[in-house]
C-alpha positions as CSV (number, residue, x, y, z in Angstrom):
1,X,18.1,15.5,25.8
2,X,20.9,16.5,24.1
3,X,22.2,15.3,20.4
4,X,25.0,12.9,20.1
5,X,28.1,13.0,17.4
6,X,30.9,10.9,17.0
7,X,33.5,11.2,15.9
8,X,35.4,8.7,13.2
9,X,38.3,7.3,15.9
10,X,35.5,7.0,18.6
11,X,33.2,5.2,16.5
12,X,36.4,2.7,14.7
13,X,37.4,2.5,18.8
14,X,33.8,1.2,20.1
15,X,33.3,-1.0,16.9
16,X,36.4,-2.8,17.6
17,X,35.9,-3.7,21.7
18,X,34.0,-7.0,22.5
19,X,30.5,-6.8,22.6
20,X,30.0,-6.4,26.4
21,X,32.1,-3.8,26.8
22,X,30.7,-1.8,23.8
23,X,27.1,-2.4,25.9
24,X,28.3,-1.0,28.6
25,X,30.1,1.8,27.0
26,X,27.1,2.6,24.7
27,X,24.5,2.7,28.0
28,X,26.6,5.3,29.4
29,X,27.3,6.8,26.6
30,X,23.5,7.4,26.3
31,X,22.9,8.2,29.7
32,X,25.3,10.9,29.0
33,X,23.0,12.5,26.3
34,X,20.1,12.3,28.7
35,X,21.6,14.5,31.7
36,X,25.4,15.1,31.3
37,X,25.1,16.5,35.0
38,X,23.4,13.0,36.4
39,X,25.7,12.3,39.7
40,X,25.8,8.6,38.7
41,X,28.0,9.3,36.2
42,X,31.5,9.5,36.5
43,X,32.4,12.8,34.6
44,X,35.2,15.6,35.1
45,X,35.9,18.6,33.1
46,X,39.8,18.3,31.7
47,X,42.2,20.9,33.1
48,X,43.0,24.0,30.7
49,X,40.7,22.3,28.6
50,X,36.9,22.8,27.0
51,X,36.6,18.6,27.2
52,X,35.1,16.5,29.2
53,X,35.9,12.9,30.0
54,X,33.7,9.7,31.3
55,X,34.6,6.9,32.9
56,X,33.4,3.3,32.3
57,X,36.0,0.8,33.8
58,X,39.2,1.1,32.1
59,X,37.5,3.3,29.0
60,X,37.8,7.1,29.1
61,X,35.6,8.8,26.4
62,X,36.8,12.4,26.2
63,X,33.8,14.5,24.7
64,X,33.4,18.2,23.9
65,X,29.5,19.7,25.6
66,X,27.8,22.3,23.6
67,X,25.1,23.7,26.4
68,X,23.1,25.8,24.3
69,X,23.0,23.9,21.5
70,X,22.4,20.8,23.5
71,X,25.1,18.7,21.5
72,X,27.6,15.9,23.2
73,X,30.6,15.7,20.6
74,X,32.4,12.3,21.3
75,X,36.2,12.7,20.6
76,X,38.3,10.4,21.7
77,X,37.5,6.6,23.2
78,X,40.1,4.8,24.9
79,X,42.0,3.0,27.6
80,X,42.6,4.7,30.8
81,X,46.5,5.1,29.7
82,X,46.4,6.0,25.9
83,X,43.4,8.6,25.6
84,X,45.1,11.2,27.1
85,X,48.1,11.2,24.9
């Protein structure tokens, strides 16, 4: 199992979505910290970058893995269009 962080946007972000999506969101989110390589999630290393996203719906939670530390780092949460700006 590996130890969640996040980050002050993320958090502000997920407090501020209705409380189904933030279920959903937060399920994944610690399905995630369980096995970051589980199939059934929908992950993908950015290109040129040491981030990761997730995809739930419409959200994208970009997050930065720490192997040997075992630490999920969650940076950004957003819609599909703004979290990559």
């Amino acid at each position: 199992m590996y130890k969640l962080e996040i980050r002050r946007q993320a958090a502000t972000k997920l407090k501020s979505l209705p409380r189904n999506e933030r279920l959903r969101i937060t399920d994944k989110i610690d399905q995630l910290a369980v096995n970051p390589d589980d199939s059934a999630l929908d992950t993908k290393k950015l290109k040129d970058s040491e981030l990761y996203r997730l995809r739930v719906g419409i959200w994208r939670i970009i997050y930065y893995r720490e192997d040997t530390l075992r630490i999920i780092s969650i940076e950004k949460l957003g819609a599909r269009g703004d979290v990559y700006k």
